[in-house]
N, C-alpha and C positions, 0 to 999 in steps of 0.2 A: 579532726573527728569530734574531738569534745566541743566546740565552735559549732557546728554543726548539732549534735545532740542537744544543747542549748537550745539553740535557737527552733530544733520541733519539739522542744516542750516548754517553750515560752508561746509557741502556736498552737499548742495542743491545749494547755491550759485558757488561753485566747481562741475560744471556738470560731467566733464573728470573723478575727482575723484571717485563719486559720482558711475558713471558707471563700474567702475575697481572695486568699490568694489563689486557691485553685480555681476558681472562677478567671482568673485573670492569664491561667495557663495556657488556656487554646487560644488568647487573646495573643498574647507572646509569642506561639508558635504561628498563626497567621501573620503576626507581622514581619516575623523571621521570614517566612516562605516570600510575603510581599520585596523585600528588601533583597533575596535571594532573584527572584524574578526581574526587579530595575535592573540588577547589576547585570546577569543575563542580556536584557533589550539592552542596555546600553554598548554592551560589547559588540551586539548586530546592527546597530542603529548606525543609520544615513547619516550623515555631516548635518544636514537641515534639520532631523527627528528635533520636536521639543519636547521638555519631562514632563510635560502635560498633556503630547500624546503617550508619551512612552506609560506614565501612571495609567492612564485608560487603557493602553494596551493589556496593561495587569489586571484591572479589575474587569475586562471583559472576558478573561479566560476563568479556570479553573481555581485562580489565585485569590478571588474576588475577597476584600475583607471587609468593610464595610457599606461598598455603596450597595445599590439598586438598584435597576435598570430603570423607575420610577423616579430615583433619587439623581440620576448622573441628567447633567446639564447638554442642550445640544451642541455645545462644542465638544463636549467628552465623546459624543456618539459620533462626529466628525474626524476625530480623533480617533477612535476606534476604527471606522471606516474606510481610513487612510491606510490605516495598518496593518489591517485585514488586504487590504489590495498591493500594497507595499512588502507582503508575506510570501507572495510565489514565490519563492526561490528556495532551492538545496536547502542553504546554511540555514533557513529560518525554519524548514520542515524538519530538520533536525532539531533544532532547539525546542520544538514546540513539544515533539515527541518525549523528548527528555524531561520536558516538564509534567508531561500525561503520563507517564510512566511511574509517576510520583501516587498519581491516581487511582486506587485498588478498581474503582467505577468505572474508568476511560477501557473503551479500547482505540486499540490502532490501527492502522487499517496500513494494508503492505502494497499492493500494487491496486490497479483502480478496481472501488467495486461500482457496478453497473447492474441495471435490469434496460435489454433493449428490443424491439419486436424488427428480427432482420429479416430480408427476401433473400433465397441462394438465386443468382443468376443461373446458373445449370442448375442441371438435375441434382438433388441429393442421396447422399452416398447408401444406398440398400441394398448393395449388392454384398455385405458381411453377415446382412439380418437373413437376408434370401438363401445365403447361403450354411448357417445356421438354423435355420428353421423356414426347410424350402415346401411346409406344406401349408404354409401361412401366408403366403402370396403377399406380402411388405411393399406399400408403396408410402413413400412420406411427402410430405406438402414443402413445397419451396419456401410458406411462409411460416417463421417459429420463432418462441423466442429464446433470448441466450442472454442469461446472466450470470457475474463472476461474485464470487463472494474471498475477499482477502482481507488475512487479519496476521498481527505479528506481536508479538512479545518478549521481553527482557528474561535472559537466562541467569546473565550476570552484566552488569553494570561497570564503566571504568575499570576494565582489567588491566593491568601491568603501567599504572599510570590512570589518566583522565580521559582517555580517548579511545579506548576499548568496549567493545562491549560482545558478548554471545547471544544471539537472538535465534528466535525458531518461530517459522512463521507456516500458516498453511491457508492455501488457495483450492477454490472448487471453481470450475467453469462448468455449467450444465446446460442444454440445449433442448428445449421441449416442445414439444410437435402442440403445440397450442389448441391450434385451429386442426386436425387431426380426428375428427370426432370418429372416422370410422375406424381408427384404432384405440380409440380412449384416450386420443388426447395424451400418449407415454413421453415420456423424458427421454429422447434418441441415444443421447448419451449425457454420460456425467464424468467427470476427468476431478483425481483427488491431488493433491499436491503439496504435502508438507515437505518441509526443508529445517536446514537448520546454518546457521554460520558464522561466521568472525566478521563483526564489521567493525575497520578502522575511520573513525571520524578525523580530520584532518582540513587545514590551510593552506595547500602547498599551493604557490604562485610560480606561473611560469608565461611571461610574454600577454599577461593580461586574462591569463583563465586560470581559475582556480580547483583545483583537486579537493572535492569533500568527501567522497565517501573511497575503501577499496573492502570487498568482502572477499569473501572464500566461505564455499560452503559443499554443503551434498543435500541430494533432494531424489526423493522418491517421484513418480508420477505413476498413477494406474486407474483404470476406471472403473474398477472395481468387479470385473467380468469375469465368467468361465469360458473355459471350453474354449471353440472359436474366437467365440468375441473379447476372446481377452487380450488384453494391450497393458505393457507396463513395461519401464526400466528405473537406472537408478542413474545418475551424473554427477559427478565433482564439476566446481564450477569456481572462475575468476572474472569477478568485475569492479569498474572504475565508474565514478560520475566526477565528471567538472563541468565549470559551470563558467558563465561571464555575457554578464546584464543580466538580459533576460531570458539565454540561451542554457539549456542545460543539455549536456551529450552524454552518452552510456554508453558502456562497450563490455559486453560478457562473452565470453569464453567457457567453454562446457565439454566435459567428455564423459563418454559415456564408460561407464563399469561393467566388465564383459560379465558377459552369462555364458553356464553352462546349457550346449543346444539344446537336448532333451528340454528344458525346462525356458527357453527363450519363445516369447511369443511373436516378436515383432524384432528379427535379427537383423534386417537391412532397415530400421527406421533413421540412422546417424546417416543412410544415403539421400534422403527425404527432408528432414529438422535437424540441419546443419548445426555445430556448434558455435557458430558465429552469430550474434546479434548484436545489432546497433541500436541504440533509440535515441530521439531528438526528440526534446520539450519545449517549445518556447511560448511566454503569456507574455500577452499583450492588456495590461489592467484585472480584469476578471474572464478572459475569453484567453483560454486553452489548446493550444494545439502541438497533436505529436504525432510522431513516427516512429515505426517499429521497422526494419529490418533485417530477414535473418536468413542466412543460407548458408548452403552444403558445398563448400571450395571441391569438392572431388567429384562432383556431380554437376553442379551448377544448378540445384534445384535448388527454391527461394520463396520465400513470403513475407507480404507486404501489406503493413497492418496502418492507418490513417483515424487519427481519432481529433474530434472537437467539442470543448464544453465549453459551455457560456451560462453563467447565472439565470436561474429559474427562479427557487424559491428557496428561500433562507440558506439551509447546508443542501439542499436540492438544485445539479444541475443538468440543464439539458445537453443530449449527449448523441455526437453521431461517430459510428463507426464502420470504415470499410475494411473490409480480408477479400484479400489476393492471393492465393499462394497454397502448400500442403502445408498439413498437420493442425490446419483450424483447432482439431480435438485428435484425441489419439488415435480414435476409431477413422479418422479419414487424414493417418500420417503420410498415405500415399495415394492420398488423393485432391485433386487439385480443384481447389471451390472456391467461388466469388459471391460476396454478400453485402449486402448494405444495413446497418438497423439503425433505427431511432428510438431515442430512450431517454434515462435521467442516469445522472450517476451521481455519488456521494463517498467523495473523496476521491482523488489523482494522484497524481504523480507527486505534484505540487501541490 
């Protein structure tokens, strides 16, 4: 303590000093943060990575301390480029998030967000609106678009150890009658979806696939409607991602939290949007493609969701999606629609 008190009034008396050194503070902690970041990549880093991509890998993220993207050399930008395309995977979308989490500015992004202009092969579903407001004669257009918006954030950090964390995250999927002019062009539906969960980060190796994530959580879903057209429940939920190359598989599990009748809007939808789903990701360089999966074991009702991205434009990618199946949205969990859209999306799975 007296070591200490010395030494700020031998720097207090030394203004010049005094001032260089807190100048020299965010210098400190940037290169703390840099040096936190190598050790990081190098824990994920390929047998081949060199520390001359791994340092670029640094400076092109969040971490950046002195270069500039005017200043970095083209092999740094080849470097970075490598690494960027060398990034699909689980372990490293974890890592990266961990590091954005450090970021008060960043956000995160939870499952994929997209804007896409789809066609329903059938009819779309009006028979809830017609019947809700049957003096308004509702007819909707096949063609609409649908965009998701999902974002997730840190509750607590490394719980009970280094591999924990409480996250809560919330998703909008909305669907708007676009091209619709003679109804004004309305948003057909909108489905709200925050949650919340324990997710265990992890390395468990079994026969050449690797276990990264297992959560446990509860999640709301509703569209926020009255009356008729209202749709909502709640679910407890368990899921697993492992991974190996460039395969990543999912499997979640879901039930549903009973309601009392009076007050249930939608009591047979667990006959409909089963509690099973599966999903498959596998990239191939910067081109994307996955599967969704998911159905009702007591029913045998099922849906079947086909998605692909491929680089566009900088974090802009082009994006096709096809549904098969019920529960597209809440308002059509019992009903059964097929659709194609085209679009961009910005940020996936991976």
């Amino acid at each position: 303590m007296k070591a200490d008190g010395f030494m700020l009034t031998v720097m207090w008396k030394n203004k010049p000093a005094l001032a260089a050194a807190l100048l020299l503070l965010p210098q400190l902690a940037a290169a703390e943060r840099q040096e936190q970041c190598l050790l990081e990549k190098i824990r994920n880093a390929a047998d081949n990575t060199t520390v001359a991509q791994l340092r670029a890998a640094c400076r092109s993220g969040s971490l950046r301390v002195t270069s500039t993207p005017a200043m970095q050399t083209n092999a740094e930008h080849a470097a970075v480029n490598t690494a960027e395309q060398e990034s699909a995977t689980v372990e490293n979308r974890l890592s990266r998030e961990m590091q954005a989490f450090d970021n008060p500015y960043a956000i995160t992004t939870h499952r994929p967000n997209y804007f896409i202009f789809a066609y329903q092969f059938n009819k779309p579903n009006d028979a809830p609106y017609n019947q809700a407001y049957p003096a308004d004669n509702i007819s909707f257009r096949n063609a609409e678009a649908k965009f998701q918006l999902s974002l997730k954030f840190p509750l607590a950090l490394n719980l009970f150890g280094d591999n924990m964390d409480l996250m809560a995250g919330y998703t909008n999927r909305s669907f708007w009658q676009v091209f619709n002019h003679h109804l004004s062009a309305p948003f057909r539906e909108t489905n709200h979806e925050p949650e919340i969960w324990l997710r265990w980060r992890t390395d468990i190796e079994q026969d050449g696939w690797t276990a990264r994530v297992f959560n446990v959580g509860l999640e709301h879903q509703s569209n926020g409607q009255s009356g008729l057209l209202s749709r909502s429940w709640n679910r407890v939920y368990a899921a697993a991602v492992v991974e190996r190359d460039n395969l990543a598989l999912g499997l979640r599990l879901s039930r549903r939290i009973p309601e009392k009748p009076a007050s249930d809007d939608n009591p047979d939808i667990e006959q409909y949007i089963g509690g099973i789903e599966f999903t498959a990701v596998h990239h191939a360089g910067n081109h994307v493609s996955s599967m969704m999966l998911r159905t009702a074991p007591d029913t045998g009702r099922s849906a079947l969701q086909l998605d692909y991205s491929y680089p566009f434009y900088k974090n802009l990618r082009g994006y096709i999606q096809y549904y098969d199946g019920f529960g597209e949205s809440l308002i059509d969990y019992n009903y059964h629609s097929r659709s194609l859209g085209f679009g961009i999306q910005l940020g996936g799975w991976l």
